[in-house]
N, CA and C atoms as an extended XYZ file, in Angstrom:
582
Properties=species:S:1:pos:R:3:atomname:S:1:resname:S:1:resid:I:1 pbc="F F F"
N        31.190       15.276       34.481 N   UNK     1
C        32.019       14.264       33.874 CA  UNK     1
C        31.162       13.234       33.143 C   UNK     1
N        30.231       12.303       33.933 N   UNK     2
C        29.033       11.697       33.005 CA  UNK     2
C        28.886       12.519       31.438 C   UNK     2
N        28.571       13.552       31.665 N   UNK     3
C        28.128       14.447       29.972 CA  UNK     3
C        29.354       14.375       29.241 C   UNK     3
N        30.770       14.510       29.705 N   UNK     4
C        31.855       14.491       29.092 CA  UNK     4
C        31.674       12.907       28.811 C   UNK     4
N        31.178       11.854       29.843 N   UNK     5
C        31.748       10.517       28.816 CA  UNK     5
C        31.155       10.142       28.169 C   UNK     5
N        29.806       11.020       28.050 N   UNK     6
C        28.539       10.735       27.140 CA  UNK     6
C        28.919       11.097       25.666 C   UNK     6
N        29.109       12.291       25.942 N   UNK     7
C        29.733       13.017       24.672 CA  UNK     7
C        31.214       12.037       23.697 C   UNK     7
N        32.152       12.387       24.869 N   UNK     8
C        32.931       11.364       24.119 CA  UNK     8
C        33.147       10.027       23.575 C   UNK     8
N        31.872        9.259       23.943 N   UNK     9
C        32.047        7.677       24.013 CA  UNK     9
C        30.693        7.433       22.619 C   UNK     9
N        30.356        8.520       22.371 N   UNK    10
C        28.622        8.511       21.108 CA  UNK    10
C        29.490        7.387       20.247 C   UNK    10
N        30.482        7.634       19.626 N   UNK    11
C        31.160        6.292       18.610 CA  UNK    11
C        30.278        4.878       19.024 C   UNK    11
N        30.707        4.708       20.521 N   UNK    12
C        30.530        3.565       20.410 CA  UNK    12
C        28.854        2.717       20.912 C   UNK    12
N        28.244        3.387       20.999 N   UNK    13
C        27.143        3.387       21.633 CA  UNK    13
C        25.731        2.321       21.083 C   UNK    13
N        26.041        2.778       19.932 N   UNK    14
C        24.730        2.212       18.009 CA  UNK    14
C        25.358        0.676       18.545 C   UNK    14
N        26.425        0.519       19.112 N   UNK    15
C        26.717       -1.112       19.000 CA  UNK    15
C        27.361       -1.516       20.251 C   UNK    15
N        27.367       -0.635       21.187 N   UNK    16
C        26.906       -1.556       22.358 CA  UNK    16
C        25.323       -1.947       22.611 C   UNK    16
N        24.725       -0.812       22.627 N   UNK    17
C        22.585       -0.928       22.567 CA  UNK    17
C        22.633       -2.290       21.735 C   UNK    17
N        22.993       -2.002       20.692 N   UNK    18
C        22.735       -3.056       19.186 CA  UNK    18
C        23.131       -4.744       20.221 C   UNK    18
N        24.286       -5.043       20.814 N   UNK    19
C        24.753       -6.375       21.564 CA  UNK    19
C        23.969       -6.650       22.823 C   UNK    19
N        23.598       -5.254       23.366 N   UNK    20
C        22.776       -5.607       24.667 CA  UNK    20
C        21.378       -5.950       24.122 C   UNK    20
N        20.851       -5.566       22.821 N   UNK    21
C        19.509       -5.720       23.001 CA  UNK    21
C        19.085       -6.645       21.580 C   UNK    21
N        20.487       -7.609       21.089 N   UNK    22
C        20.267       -8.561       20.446 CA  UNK    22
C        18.961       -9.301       20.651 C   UNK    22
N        18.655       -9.467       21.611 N   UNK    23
C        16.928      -10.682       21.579 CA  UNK    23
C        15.896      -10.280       21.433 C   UNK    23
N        15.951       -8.701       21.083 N   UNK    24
C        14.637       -7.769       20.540 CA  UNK    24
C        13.943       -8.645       19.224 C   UNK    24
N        15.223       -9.090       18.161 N   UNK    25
C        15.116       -8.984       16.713 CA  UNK    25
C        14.832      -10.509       17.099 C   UNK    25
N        14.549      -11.158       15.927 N   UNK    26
C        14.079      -12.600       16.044 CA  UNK    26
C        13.437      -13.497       17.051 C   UNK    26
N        13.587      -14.769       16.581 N   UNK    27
C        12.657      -15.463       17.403 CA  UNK    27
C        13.485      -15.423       18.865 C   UNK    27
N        13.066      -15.774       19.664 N   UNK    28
C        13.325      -15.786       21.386 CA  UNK    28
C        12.803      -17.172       21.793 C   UNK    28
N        14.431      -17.702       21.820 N   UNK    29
C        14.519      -19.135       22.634 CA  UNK    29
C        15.072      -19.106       24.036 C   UNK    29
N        15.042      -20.168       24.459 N   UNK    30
C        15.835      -20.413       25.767 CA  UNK    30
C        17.291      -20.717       25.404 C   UNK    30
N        17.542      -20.838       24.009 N   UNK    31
C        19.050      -21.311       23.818 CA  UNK    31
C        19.491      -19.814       23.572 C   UNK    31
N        18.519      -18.837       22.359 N   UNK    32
C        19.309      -17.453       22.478 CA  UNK    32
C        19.712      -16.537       23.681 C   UNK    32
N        18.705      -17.194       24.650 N   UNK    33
C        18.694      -16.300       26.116 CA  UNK    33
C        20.307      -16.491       26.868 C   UNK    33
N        20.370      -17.969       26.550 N   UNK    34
C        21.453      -18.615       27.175 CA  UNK    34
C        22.431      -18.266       26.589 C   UNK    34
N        22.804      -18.022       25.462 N   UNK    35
C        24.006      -17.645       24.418 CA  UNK    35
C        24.347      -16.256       25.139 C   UNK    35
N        23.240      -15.676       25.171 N   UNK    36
C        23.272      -14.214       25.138 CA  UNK    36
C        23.976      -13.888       27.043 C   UNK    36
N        23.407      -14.484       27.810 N   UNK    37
C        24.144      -14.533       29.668 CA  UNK    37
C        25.718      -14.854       29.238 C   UNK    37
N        25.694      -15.858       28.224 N   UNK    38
C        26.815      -17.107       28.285 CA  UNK    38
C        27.969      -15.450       28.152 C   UNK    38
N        27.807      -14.887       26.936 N   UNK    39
C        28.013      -13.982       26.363 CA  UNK    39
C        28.746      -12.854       27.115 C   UNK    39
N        27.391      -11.939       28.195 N   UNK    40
C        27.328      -10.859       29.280 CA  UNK    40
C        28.188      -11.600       30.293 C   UNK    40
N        28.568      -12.487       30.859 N   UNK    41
C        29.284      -13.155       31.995 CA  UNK    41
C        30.640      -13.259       31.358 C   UNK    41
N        30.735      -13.606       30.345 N   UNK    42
C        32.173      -13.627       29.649 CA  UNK    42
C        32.867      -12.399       29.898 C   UNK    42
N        32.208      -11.282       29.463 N   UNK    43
C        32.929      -10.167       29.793 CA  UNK    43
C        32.855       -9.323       31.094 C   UNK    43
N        31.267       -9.527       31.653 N   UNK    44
C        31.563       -8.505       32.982 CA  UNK    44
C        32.075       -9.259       34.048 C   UNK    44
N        32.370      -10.646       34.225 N   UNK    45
C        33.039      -11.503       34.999 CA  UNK    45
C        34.076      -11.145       35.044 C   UNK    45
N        35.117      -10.629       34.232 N   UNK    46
C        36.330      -10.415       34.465 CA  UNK    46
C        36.927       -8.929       34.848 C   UNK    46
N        35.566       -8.036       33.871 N   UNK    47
C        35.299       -6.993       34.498 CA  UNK    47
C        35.302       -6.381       36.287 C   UNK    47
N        34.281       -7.152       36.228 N   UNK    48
C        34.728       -7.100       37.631 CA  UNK    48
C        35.273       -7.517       38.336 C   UNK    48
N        35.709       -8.806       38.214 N   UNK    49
C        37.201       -8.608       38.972 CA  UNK    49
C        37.986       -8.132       39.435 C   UNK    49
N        38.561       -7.158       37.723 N   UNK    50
C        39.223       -6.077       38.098 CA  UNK    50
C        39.226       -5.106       38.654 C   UNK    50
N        37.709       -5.018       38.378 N   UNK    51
C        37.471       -3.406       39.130 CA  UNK    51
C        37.753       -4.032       41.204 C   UNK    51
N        37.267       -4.929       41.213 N   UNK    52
C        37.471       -5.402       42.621 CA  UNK    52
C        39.259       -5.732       43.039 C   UNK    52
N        39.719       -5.893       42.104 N   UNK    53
C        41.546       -5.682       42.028 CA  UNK    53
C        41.894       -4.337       42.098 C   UNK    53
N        41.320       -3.388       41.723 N   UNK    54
C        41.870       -1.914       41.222 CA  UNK    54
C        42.264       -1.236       43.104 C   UNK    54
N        43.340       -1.343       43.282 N   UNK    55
C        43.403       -0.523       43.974 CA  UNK    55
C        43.010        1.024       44.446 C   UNK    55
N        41.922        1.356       45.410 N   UNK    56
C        41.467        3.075       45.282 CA  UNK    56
C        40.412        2.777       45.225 C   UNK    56
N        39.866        2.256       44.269 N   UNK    57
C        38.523        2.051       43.792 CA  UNK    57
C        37.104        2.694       44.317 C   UNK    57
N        37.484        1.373       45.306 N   UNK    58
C        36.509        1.436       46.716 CA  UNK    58
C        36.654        2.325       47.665 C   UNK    58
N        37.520        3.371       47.389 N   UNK    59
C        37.275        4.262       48.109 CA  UNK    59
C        36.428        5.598       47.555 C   UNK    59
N        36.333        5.355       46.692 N   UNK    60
C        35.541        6.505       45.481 CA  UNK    60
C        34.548        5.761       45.428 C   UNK    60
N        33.992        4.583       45.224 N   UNK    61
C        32.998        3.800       44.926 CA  UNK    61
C        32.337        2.896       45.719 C   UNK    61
N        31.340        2.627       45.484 N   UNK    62
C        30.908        1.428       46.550 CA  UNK    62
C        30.382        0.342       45.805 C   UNK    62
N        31.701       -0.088       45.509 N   UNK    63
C        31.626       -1.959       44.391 CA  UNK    63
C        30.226       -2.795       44.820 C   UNK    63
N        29.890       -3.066       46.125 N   UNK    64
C        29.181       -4.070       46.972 CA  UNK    64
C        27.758       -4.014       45.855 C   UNK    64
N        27.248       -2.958       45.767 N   UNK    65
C        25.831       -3.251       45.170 CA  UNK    65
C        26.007       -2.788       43.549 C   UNK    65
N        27.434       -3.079       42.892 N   UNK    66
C        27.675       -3.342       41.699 CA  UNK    66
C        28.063       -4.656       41.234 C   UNK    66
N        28.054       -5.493       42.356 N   UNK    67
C        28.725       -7.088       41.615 CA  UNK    67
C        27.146       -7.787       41.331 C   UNK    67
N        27.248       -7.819       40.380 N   UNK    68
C        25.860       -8.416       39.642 CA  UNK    68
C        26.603      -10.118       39.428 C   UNK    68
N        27.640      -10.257       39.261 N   UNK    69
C        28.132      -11.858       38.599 CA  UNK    69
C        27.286      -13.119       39.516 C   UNK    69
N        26.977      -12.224       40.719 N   UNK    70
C        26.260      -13.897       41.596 CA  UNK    70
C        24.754      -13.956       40.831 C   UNK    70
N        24.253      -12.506       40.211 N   UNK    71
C        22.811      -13.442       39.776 CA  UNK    71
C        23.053      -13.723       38.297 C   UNK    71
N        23.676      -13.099       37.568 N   UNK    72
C        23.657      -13.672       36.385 CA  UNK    72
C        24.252      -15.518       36.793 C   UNK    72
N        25.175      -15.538       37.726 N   UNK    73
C        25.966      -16.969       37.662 CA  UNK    73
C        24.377      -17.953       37.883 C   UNK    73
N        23.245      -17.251       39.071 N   UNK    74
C        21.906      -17.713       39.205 CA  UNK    74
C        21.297      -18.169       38.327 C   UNK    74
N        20.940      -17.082       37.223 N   UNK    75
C        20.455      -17.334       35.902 CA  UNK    75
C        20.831      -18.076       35.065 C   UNK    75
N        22.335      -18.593       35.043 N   UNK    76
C        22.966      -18.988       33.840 CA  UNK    76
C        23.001      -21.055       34.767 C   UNK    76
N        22.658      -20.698       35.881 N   UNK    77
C        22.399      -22.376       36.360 CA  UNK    77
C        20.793      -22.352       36.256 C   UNK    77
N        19.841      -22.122       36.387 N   UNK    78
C        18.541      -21.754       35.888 CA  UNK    78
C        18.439      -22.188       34.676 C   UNK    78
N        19.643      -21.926       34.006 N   UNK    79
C        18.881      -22.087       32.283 CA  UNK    79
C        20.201      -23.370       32.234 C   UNK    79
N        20.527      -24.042       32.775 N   UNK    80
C        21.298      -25.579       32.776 CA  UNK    80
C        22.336      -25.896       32.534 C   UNK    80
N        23.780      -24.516       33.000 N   UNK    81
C        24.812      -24.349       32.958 CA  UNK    81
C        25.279      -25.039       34.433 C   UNK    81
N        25.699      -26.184       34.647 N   UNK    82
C        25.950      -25.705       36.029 CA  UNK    82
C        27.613      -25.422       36.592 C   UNK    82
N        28.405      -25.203       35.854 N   UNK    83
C        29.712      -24.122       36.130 CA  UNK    83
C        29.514      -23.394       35.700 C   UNK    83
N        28.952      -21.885       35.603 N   UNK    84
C        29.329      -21.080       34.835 CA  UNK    84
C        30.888      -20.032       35.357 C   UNK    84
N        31.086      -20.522       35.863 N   UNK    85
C        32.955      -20.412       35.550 CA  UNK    85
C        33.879      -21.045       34.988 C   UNK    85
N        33.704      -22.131       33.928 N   UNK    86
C        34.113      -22.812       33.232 CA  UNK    86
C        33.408      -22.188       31.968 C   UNK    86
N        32.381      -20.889       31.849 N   UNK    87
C        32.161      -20.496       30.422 CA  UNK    87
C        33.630      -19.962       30.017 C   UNK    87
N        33.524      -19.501       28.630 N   UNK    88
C        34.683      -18.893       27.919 CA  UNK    88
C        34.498      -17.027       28.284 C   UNK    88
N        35.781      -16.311       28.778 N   UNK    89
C        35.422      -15.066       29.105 CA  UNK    89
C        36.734      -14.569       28.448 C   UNK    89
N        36.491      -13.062       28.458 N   UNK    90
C        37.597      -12.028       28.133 CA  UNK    90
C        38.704      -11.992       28.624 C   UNK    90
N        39.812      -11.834       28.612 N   UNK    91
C        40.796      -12.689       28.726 CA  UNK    91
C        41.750      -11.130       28.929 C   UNK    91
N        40.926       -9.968       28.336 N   UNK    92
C        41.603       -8.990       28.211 CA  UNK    92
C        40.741       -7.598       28.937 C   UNK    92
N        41.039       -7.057       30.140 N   UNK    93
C        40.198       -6.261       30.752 CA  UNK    93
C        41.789       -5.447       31.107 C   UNK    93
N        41.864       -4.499       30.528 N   UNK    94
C        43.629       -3.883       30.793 CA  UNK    94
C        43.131       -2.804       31.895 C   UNK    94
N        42.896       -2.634       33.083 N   UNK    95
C        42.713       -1.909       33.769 CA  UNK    95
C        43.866       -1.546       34.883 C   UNK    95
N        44.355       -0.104       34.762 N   UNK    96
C        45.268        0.392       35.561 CA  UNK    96
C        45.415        1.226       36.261 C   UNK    96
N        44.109        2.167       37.059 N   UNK    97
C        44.390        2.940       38.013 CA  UNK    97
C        42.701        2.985       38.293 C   UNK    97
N        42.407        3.856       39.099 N   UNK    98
C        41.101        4.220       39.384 CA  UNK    98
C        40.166        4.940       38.131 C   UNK    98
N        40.865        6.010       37.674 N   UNK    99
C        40.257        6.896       36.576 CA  UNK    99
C        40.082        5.355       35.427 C   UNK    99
N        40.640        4.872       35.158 N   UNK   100
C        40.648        3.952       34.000 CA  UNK   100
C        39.389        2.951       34.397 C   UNK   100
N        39.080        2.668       35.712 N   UNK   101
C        38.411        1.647       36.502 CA  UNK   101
C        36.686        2.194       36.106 C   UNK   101
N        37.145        3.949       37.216 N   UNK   102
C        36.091        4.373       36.354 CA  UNK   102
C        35.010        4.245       34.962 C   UNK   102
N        35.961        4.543       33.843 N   UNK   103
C        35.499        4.525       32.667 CA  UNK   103
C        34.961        2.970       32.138 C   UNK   103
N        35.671        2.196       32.775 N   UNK   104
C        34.853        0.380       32.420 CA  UNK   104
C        33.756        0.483       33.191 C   UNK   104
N        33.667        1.551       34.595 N   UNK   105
C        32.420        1.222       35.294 CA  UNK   105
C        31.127        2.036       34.647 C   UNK   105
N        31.575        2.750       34.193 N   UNK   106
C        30.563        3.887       33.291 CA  UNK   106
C        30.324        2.826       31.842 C   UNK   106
N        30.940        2.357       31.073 N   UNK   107
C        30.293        1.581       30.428 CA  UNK   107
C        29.673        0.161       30.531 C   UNK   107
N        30.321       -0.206       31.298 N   UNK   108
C        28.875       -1.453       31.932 CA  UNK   108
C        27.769       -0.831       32.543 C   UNK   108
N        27.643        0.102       33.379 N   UNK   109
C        26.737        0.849       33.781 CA  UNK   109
C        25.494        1.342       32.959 C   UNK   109
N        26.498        1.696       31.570 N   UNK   110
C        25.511        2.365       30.248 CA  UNK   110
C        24.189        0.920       29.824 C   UNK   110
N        25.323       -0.239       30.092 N   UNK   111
C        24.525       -1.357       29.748 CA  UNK   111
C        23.494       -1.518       30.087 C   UNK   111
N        23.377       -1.453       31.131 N   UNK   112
C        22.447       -1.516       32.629 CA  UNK   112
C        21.285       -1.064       31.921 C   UNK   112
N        21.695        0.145       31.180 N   UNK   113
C        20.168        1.382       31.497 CA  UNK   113
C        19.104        0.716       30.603 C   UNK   113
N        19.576       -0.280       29.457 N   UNK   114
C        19.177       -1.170       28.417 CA  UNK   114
C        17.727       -2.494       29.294 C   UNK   114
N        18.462       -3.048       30.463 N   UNK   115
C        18.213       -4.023       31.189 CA  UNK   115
C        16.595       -4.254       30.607 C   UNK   115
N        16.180       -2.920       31.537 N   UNK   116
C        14.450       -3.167       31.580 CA  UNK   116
C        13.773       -3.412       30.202 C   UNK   116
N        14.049       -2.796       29.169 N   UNK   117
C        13.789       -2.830       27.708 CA  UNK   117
C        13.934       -4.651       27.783 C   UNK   117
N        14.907       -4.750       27.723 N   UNK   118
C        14.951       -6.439       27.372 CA  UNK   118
C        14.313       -7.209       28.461 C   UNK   118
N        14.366       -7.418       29.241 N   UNK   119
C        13.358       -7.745       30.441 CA  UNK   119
C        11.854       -7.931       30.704 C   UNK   119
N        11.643       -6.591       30.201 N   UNK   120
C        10.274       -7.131       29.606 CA  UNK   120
C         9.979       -7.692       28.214 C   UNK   120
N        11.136       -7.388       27.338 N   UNK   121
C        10.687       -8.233       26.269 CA  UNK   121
C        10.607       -9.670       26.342 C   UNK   121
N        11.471      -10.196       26.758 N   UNK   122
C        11.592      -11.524       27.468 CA  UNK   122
C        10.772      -12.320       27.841 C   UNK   122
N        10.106      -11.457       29.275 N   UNK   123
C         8.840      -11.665       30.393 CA  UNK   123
C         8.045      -11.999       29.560 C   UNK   123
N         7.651      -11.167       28.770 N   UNK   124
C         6.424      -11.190       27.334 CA  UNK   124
C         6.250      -12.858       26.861 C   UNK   124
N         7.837      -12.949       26.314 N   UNK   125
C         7.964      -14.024       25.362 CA  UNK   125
C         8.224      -15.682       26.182 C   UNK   125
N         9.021      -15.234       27.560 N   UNK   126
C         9.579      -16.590       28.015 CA  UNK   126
C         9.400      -16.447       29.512 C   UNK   126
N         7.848      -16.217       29.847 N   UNK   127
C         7.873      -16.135       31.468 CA  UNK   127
C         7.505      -17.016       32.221 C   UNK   127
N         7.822      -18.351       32.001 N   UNK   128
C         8.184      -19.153       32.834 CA  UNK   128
C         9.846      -19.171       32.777 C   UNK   128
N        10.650      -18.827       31.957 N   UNK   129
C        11.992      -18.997       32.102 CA  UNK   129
C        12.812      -17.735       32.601 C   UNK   129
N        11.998      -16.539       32.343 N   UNK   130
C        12.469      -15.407       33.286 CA  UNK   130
C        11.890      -15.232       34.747 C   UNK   130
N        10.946      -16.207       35.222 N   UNK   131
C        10.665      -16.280       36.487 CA  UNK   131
C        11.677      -16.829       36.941 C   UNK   131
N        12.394      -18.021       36.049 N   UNK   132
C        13.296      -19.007       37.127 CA  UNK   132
C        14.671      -18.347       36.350 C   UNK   132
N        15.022      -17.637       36.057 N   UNK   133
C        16.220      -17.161       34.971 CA  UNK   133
C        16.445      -15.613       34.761 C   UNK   133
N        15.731      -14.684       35.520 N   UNK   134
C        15.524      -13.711       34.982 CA  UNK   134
C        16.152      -12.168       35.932 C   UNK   134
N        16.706      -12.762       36.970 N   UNK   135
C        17.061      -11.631       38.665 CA  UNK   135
C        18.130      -11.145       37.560 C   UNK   135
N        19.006      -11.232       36.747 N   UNK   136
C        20.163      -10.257       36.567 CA  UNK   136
C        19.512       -9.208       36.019 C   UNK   136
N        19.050       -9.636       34.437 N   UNK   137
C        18.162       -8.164       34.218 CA  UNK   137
C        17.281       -7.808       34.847 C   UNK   137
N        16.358       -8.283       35.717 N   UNK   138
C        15.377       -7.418       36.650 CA  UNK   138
C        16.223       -6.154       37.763 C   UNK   138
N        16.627       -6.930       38.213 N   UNK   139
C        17.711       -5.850       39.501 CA  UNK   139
C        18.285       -4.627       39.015 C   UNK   139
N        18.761       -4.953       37.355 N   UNK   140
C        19.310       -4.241       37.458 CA  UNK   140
C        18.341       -2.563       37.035 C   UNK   140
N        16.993       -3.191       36.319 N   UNK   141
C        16.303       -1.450       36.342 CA  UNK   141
C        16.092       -0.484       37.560 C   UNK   141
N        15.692       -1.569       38.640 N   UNK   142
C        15.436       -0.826       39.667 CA  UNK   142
C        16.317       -0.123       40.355 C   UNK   142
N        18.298       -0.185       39.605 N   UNK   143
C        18.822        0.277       40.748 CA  UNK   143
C        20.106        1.408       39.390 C   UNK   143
N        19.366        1.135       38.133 N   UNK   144
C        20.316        1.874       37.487 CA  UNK   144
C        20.031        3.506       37.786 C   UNK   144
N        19.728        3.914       38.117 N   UNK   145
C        19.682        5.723       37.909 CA  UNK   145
C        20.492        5.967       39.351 C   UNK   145
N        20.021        5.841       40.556 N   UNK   146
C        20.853        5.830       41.763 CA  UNK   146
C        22.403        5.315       41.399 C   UNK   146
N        22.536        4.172       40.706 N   UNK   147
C        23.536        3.733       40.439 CA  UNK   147
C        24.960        4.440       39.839 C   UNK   147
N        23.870        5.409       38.469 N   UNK   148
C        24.450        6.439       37.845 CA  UNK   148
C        24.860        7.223       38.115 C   UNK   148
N        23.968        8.067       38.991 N   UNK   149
C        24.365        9.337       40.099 CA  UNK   149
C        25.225        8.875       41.074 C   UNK   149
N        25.746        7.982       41.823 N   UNK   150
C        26.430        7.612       41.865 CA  UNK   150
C        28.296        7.532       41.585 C   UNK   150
N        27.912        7.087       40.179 N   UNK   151
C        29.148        7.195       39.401 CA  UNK   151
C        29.271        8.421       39.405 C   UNK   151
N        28.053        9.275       38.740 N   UNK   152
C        28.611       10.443       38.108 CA  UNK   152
C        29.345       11.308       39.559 C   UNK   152
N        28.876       11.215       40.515 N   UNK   153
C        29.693       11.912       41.742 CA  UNK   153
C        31.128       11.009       41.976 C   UNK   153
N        31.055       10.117       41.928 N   UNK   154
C        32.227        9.265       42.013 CA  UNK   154
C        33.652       10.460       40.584 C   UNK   154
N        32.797        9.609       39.318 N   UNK   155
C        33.194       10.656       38.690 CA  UNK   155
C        34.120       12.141       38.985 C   UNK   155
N        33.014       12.753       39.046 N   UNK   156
C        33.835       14.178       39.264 CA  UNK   156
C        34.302       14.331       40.687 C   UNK   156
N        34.584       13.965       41.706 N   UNK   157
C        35.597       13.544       42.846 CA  UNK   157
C        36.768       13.709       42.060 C   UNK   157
N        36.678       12.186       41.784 N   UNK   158
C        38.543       11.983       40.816 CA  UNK   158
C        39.043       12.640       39.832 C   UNK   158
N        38.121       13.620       38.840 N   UNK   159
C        38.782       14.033       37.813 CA  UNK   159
C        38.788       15.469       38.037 C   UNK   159
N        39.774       15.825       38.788 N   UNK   160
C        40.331       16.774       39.240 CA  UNK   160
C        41.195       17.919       38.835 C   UNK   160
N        41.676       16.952       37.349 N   UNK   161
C        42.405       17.421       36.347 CA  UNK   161
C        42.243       17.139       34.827 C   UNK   161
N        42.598       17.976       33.984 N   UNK   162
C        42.412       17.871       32.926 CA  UNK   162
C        42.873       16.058       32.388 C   UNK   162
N        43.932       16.056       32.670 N   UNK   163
C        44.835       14.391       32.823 CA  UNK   163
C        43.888       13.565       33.217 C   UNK   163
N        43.431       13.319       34.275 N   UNK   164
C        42.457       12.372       35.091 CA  UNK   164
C        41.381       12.193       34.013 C   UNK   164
N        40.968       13.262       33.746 N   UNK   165
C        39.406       13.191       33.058 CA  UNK   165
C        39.762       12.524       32.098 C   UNK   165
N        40.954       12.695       30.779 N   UNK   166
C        41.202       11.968       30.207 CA  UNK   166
C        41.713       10.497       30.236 C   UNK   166
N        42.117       10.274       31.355 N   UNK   167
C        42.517        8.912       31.657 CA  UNK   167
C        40.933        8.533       31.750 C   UNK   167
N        40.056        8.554       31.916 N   UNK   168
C        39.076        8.238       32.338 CA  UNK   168
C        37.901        7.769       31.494 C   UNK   168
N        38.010        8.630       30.048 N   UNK   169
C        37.055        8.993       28.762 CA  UNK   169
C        38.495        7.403       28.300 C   UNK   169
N        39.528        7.312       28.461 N   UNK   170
C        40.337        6.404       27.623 CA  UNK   170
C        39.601        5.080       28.226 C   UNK   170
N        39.481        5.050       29.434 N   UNK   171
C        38.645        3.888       29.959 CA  UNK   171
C        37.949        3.004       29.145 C   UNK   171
N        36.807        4.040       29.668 N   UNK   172
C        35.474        3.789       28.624 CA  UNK   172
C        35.709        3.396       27.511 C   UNK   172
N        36.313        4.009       26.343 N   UNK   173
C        36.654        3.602       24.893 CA  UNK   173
C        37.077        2.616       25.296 C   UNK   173
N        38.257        1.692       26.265 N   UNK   174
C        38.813        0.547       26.109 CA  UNK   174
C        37.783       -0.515       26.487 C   UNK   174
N        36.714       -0.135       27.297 N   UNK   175
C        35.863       -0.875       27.508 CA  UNK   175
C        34.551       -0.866       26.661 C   UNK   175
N        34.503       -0.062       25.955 N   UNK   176
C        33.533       -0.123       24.856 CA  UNK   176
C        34.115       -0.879       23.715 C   UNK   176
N        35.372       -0.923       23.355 N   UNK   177
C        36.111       -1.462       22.255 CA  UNK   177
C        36.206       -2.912       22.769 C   UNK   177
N        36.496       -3.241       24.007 N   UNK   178
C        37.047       -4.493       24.357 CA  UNK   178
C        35.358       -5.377       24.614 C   UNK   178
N        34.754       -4.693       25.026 N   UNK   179
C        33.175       -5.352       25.034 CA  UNK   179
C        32.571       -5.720       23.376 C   UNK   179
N        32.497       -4.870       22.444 N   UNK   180
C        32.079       -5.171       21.288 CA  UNK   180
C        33.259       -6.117       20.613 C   UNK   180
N        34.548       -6.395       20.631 N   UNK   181
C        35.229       -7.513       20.518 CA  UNK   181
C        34.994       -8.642       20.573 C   UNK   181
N        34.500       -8.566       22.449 N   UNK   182
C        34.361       -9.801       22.813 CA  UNK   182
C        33.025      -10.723       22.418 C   UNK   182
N        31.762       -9.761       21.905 N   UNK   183
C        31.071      -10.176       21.274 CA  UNK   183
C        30.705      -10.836       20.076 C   UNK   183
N        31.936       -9.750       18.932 N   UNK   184
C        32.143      -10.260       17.675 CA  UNK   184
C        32.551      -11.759       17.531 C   UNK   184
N        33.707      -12.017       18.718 N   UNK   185
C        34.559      -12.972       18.848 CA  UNK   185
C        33.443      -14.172       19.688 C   UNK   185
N        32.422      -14.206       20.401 N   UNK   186
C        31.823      -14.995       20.584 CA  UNK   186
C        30.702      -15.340       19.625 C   UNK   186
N        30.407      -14.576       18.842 N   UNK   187
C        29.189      -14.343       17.845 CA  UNK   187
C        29.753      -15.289       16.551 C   UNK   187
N        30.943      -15.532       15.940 N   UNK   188
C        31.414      -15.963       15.512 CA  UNK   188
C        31.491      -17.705       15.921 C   UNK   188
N        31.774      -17.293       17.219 N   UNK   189
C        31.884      -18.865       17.565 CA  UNK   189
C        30.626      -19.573       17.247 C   UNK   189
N        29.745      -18.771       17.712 N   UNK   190
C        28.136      -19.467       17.993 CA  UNK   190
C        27.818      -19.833       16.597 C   UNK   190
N        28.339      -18.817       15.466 N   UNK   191
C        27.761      -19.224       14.286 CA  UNK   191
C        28.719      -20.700       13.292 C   UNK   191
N        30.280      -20.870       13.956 N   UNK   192
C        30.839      -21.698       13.439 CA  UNK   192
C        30.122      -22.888       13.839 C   UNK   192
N        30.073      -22.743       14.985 N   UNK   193
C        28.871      -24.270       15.813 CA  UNK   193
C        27.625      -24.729       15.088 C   UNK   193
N        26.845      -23.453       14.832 N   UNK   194
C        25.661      -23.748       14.187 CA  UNK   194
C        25.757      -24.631       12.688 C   UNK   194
């Protein structure tokens, strides 16, 4: 199932990489770092939520060492937010059964695999501020491949049927579509401000 959502989800991929690994290209501040959490918390905050709402879930999955929101919330007081639940988030995470839950968890997941790439670019550029700012993307290299395998058994458990699998690949697209949205739509903001 992984290869099926690999296969089916290639559309969207050139521009999720492209949003996760925005701080490659230009200069690297502590304000782009911050834009950029402000950004990732907007959407997987609500993300997970849901997935922690989804009834079933957790029985196919084991959510516990997928809620990343307490270190990014770490990071994002680190760099001199101190609500970051008062940032601006996605407003729209339409999640309705397990298979669907799935497919948002497979594309935040995809995110993940990005982490270390930016992480050390970072370290490079701002390591006094990824010492005190930096546990969301660190954690997450060390635990994406287990993480994956994971899913991907989670995965093929539930899709049992031709139906399922497709409820599942629809996921993903909604969460690949609704993630690059929410970016456009914050990217915009940042630049009306500027």
């Amino acid at each position: 199932m992984l290869a099926r959502l690999q296969k089916a989800t290639e559309l969207y991929h050139g521009a999720a990489s492209a949003q996760r690994l925005e701080l490659i290209g230009g200069a690297v501040t502590v304000d782009r770092y911050r834009g950029f959490l402000d950004r990732v918390h907007g959407f997987e905050m609500p993300v997970e939520a849901a997935l922690t709402l989804t009834l079933g879930l957790d029985d196919v999955l084991d959510l516990r060492g997928r809620n990343q929101i307490r270190l990014l919330r770490a990071d994002l007081r680190g760099l001199g937010v101190g609500d970051p639940a008062t940032l601006p988030r996605c407003l729209s995470v339409p999640i309705h059964d397990v298979p669907e839950a799935l497919g948002w968890v497979y594309a935040v997941e995809r995110n993940t695999a990005l982490h270390g790439v930016l992480e050390r670019h970072l370290h490079d550029r701002l390591p006094d501020v990824m010492r005190q700012a930096g546990s969301y993307l660190a954690v997450q290299e060390r635990s994406v491949g287990a993480r994956m395998r994971d899913l991907g058994h989670a995965l093929d458990s539930v899709a049992t049927r031709p139906a399922i699998a497709d409820r599942i690949i629809h996921g993903a697209k909604a969460a690949f579509r609704h993630q690059r949205s929410w970016y456009e739509l914050t990217e915009s903001w940042s630049r009306a401000a500027s």
